[in-house]
C-alpha distance (Angstrom), angle and dihedral (degrees) to the residues before:
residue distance angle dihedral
X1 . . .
X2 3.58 . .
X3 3.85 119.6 .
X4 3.58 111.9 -114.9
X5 4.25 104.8 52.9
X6 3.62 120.4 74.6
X7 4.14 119.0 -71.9
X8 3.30 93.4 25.4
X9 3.88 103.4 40.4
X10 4.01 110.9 120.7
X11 4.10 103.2 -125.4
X12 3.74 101.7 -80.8
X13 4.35 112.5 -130.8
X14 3.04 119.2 -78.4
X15 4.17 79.4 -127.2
X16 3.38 82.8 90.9
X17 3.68 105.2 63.5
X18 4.15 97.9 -177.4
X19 3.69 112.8 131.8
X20 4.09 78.5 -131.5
X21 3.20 95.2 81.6
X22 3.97 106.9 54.3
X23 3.50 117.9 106.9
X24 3.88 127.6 -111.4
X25 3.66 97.7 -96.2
X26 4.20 88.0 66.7
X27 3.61 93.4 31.1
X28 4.25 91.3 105.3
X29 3.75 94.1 15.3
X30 4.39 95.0 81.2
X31 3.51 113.4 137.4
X32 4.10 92.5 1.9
X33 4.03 116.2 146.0
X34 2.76 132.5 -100.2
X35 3.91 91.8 24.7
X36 3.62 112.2 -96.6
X37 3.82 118.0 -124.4
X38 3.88 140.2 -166.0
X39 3.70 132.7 -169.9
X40 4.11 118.0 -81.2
X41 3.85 94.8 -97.4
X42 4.01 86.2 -145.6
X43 3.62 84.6 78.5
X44 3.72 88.9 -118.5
X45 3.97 94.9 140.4
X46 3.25 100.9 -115.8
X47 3.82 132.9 96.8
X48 3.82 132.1 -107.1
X49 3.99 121.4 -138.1
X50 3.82 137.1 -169.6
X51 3.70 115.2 -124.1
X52 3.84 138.5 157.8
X53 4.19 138.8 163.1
X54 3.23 138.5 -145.4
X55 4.24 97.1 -81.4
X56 4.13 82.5 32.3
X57 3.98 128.2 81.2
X58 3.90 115.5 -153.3
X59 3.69 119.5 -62.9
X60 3.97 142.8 146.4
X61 3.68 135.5 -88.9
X62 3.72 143.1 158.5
X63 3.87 120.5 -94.1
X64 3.96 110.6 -121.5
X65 3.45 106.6 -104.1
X66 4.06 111.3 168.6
X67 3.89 89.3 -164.9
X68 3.57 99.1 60.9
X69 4.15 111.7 61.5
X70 3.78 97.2 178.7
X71 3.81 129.6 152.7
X72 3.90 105.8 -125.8
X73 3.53 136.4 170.3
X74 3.47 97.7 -171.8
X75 4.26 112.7 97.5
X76 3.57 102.9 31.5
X77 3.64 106.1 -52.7
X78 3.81 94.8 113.3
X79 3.33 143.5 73.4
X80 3.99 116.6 -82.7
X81 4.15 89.0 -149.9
X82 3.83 91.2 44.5
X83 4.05 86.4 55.4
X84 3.70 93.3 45.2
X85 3.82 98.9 44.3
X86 4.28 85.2 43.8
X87 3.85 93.1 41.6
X88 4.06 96.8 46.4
X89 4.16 92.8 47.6
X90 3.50 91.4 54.3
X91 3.98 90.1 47.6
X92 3.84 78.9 58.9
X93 3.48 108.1 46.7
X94 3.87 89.6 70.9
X95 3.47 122.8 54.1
X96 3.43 111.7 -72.5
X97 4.07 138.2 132.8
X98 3.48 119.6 -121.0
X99 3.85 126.8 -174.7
X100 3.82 136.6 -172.7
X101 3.64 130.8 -146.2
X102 3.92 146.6 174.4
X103 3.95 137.4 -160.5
X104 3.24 108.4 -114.4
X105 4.55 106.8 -122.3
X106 3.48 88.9 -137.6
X107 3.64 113.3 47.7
X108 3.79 99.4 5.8
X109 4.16 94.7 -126.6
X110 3.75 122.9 136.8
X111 3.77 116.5 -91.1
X112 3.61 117.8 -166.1
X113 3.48 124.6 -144.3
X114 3.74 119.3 -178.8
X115 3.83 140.6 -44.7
X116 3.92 133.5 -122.7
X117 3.85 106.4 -106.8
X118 3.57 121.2 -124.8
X119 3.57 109.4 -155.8
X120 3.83 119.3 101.5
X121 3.69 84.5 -25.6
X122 4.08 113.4 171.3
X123 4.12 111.3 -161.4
X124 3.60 114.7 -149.7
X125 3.89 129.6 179.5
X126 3.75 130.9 -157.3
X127 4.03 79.1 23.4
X128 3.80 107.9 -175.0
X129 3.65 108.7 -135.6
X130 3.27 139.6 -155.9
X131 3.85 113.5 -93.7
X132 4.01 85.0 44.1
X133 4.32 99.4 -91.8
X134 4.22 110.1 120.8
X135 3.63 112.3 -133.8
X136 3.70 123.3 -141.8
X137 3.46 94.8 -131.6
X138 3.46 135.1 7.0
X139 4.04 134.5 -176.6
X140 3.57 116.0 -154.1
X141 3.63 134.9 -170.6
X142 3.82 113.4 -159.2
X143 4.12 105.5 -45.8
X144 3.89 86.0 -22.2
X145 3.75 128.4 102.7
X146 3.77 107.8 -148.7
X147 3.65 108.2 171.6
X148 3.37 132.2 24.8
X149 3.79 124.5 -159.5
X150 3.95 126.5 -172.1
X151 4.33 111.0 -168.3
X152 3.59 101.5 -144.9
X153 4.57 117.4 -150.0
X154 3.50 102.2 157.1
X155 4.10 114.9 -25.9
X156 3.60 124.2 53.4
X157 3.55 125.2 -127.1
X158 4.05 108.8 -96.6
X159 3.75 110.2 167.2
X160 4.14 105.0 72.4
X161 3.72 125.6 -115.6
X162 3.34 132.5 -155.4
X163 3.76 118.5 -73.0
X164 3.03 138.7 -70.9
X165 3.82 92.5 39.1
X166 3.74 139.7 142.1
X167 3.57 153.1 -150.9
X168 3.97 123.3 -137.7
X169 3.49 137.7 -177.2
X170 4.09 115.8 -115.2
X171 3.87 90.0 -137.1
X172 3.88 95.7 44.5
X173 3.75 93.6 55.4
X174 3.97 89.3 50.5
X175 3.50 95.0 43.2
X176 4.11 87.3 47.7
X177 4.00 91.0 48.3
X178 4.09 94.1 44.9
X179 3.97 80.6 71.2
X180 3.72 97.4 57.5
X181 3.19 106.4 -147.4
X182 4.15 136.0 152.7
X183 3.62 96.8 -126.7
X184 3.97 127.0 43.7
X185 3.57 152.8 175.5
X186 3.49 143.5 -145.6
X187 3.82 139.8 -171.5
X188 3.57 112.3 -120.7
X189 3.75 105.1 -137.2
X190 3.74 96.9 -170.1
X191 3.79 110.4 123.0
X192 3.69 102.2 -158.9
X193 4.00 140.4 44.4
X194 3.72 122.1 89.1
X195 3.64 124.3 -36.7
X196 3.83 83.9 -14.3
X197 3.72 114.4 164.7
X198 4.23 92.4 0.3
X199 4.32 118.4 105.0
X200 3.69 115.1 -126.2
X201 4.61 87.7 -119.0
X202 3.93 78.2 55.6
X203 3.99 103.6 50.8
X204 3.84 90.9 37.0
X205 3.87 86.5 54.3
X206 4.19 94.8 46.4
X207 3.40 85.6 43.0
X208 4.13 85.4 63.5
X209 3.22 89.6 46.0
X210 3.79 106.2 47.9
X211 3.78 81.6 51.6
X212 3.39 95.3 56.5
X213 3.58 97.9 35.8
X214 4.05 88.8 52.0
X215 3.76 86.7 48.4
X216 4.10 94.1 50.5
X217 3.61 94.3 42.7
X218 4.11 92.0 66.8
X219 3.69 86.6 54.7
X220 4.08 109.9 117.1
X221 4.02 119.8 -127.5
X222 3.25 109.4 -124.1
X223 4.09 104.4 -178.3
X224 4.14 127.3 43.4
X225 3.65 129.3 39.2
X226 3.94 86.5 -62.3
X227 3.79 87.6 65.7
X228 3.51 109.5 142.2
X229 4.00 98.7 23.7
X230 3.50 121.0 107.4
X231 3.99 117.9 -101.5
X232 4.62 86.9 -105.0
X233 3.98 88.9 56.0
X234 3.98 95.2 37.3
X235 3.36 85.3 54.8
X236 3.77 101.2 57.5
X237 3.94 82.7 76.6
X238 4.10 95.5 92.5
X239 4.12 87.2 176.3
X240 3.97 83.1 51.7
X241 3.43 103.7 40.6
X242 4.29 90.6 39.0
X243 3.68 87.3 52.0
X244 4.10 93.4 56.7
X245 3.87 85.4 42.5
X246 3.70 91.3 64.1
X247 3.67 95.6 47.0
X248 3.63 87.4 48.2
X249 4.12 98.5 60.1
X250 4.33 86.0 23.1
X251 4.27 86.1 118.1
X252 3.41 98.9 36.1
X253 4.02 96.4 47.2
X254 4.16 86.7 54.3
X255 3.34 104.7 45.4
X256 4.34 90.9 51.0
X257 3.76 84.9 35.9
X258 3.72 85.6 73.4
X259 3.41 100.5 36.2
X260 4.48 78.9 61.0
X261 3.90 85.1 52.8
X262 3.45 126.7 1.5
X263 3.63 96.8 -165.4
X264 3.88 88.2 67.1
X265 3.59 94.4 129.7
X266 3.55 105.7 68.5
X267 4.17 110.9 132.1
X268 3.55 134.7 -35.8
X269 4.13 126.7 -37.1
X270 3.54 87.0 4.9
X271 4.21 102.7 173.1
X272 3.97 115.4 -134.0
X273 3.86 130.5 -140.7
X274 3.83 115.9 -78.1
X275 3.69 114.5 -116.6
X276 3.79 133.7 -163.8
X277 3.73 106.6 -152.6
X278 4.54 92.4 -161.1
X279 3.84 104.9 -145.7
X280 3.87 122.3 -130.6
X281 3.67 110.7 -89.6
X282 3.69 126.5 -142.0
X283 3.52 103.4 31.8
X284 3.39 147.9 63.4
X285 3.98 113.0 -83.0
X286 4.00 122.5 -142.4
X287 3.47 105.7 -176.0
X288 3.58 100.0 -131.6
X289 3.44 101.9 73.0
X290 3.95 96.3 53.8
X291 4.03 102.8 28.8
X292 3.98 109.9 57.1
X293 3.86 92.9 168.6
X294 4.14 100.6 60.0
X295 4.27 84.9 116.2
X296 3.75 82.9 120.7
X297 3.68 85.8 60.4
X298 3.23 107.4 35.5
X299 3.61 95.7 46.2
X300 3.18 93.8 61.3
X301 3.78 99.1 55.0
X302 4.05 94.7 27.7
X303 3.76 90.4 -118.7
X304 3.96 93.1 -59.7
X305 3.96 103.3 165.8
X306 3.55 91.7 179.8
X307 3.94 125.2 119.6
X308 3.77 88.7 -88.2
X309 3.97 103.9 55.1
X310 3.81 122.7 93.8
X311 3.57 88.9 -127.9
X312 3.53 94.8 72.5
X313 3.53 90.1 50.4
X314 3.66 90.7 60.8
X315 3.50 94.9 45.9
X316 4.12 89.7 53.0
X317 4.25 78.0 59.6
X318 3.13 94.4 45.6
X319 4.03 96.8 56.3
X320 3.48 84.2 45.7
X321 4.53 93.5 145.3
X322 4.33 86.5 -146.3
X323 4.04 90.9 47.5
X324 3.81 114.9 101.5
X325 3.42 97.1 163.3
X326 3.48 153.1 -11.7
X327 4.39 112.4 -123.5
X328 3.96 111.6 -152.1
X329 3.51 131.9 -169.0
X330 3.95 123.3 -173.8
X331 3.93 138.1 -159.8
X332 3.62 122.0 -159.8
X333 3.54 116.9 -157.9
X334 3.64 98.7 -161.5
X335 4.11 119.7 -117.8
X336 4.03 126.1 -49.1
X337 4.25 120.0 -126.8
X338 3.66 81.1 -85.0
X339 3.69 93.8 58.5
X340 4.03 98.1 -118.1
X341 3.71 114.0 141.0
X342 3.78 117.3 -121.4
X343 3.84 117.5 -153.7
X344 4.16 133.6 154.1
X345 3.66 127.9 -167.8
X346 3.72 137.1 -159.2
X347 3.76 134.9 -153.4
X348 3.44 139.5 -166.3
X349 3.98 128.7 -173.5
X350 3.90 112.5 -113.9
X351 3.93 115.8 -160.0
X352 3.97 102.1 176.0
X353 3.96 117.0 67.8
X354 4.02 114.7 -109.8
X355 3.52 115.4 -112.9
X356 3.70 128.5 -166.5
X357 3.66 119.2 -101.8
X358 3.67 96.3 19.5
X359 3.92 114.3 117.2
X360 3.94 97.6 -126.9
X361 3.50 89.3 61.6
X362 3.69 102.3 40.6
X363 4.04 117.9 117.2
X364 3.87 85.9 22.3
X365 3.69 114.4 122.2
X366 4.23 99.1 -151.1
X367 4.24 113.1 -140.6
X368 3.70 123.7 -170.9
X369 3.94 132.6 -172.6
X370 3.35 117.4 -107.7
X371 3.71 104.7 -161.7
X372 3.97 94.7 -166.0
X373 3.86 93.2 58.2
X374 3.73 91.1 33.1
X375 3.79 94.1 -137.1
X376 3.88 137.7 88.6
X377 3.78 116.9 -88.9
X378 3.90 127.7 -151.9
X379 3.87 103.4 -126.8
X380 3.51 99.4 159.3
X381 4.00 132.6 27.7
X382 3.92 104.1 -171.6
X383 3.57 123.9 -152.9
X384 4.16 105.3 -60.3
X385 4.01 110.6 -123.6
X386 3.87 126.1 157.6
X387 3.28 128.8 -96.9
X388 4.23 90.3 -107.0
X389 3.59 92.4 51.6
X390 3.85 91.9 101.1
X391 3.57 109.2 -123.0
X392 4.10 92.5 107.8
């Protein structure tokens, strides 16, 4: 039976460490004293026996034995990439169906990317190719390589092979052959190559918006000091563009600032809460449909859309592809002798997600659209620090 499903499966390395890959005769025997042990199923005379620590889960290793000076791969002494790149090419030399996949970085759905064929298939490993590399596993058909497949432990493949090939995690492919089945799949873990790792829905739709992005960036400014420039050069000016940013979400930040805390309004200069408002990914963004308070804006340029207005500017930050979201902070300067309230934002762009725990994103209360409700949602409070903390 072929190595890599359960009876016949040579004893994995004990590289590995995952519980997964013990074989049956541990499988209820964790944690059991004294240790239970089997004999090396490599026929190597010695015995096999489960063991772990305190840093360690379960896993398999030879018992000592002085009088027996065998080399065995069985228990740990190999090489986890040797057993997956052995393991998977004898998976293939029957008849079996494997597939590849990716995530997609946008959207996260599966993308799949090609299959192993079956017909008159030869499997090869350490196949020498053409421009000199060796590939860990090749699939031929006559004098014709068709697929090539790299197992990857702990360095990724850098030189190129021919295509189609792929990259594969060592403890994937066991974890895929421990089910023994006739038809598998693998992610591809190769981060380059064309359209690799992106859905189709996703490339059509930054496809639209490169267009339209390419198309708005040749627009000319026609108001500021950047009069005259086109919208690409104008907005090379982050202190410019940041400053039209925070006019642009000036209403909205207020009104959920006190929603965050209603006693806002306590004295003079009092700072508010900074707020990431997360853009919509994946499409092109008009500003209209996610920003209801832009009357500062559009005021100012009596809804003009055209080339010319300021709000088209904004919107060409906005669709920025490397902008995930634009960070706020507010100060409210309390109400004049005439009882008119006096606040300021300012904005900055903010290209890397937020993620909890991290000190960048800490005291920043995270907001995203949600174009069904047609409002912004609070997804994520961070951690609450003051402004004089010193993290901004």
């Amino acid at each position: 039976m072929r190595r890599g499903v359960p009876d016949g499966l040579r004893m994995p390395p004990a590289a590995a460490h995952d519980p997964d890959f013990l074989p049956r005769e541990f499988a209820d025997a964790r944690y059991l004293r004294p240790r239970p042990r089997i004999p090396c199923p490599e026929g190597c005379g010695r015995e096999l026996q489960l063991v772990w620590g305190d840093q360690v889960g379960p896993y398999v290793r030879h018992v000592p034995n002085a009088s027996i000076r065998v080399n065995c791969t069985a228990g740990g002494e190999g090489d986890l990439h040797k057993w997956a790149k052995e393991d998977l090419a004898d998976y293939l030399s029957d008849t079996t169906m494997l597939h590849f996949a990716s995530r997609c970085k946008s959207c996260d759905a599966k993308v799949n990317l090609g299959s192993v064929p079956v017909k008159k298939r030869i499997v090869k490993t350490e196949y020498q190719l053409p421009n000199g590399g060796r590939a860990d596993i090749a699939v031929c058909v006559g004098n014709e390589t068709k697929v090539v497949i790299e197992v990857l432990n702990t360095n990724p493949t850098i030189t190129a092979r021919p295509e189609p090939w792929y990259e594969v995690e060592a403890r994937a492919v066991l974890r895929m052959l421990k089910l023994n089945q006739s038809s598998g799949e693998l992610e591809c873990v190769r981060p380059d190559g064309p359209g690799r790792g992106v859905c189709r829905k996703c490339e059509r739709l930054q496809q639209v918006r490169d267009t339209r992005l390419e198309k708005q960036g040749n627009w000319t400014a026609r108001f500021g000091k950047h009069k005259g420039k086109t919208f690409k050069e104008t907005s090379l000016d982050i202190t410019y563009g940041n400053n039209w940013l925070g006019e642009l979400v000036h209403e909205e930040y207020w009104q959920i600032a006190e929603q965050l805390d209603p006693d806002l309004q306590l004295g003079y200069a009092n700072s508010g809460p900074k707020i990431a408002f997360e853009l919509p990914k994946g499409d092109y963004v008009e500003l209209s449909s996610i920003f209801r308070n832009k009357l500062k804006l559009s005021s100012i340029y009596r809804n003009n859309y055209t080339n010319s207005s300021l709000l088209a500017f904004v919107e060409y930050l906005v669709n920025d592809p490397d902008l995930y979201a634009i960070e706020v902070t507010g100060v409210d300067y309390g109400t004049n002798s005439c009882g008119e309230r006096s606040t300021s934002t300012s904005a900055k762009r903010e290209r890397t997600p937020y993620k909890p725990g991290t000190k960048r994103a800490a005291g920043v209360t995270l907001l995203r659209f949600d174009s069904q409700l047609g409002k912004w949602t609070n997804t994520t409070t961070h951690p609450r620090l003051d402004v004089d903390d010193g993290y901004y």
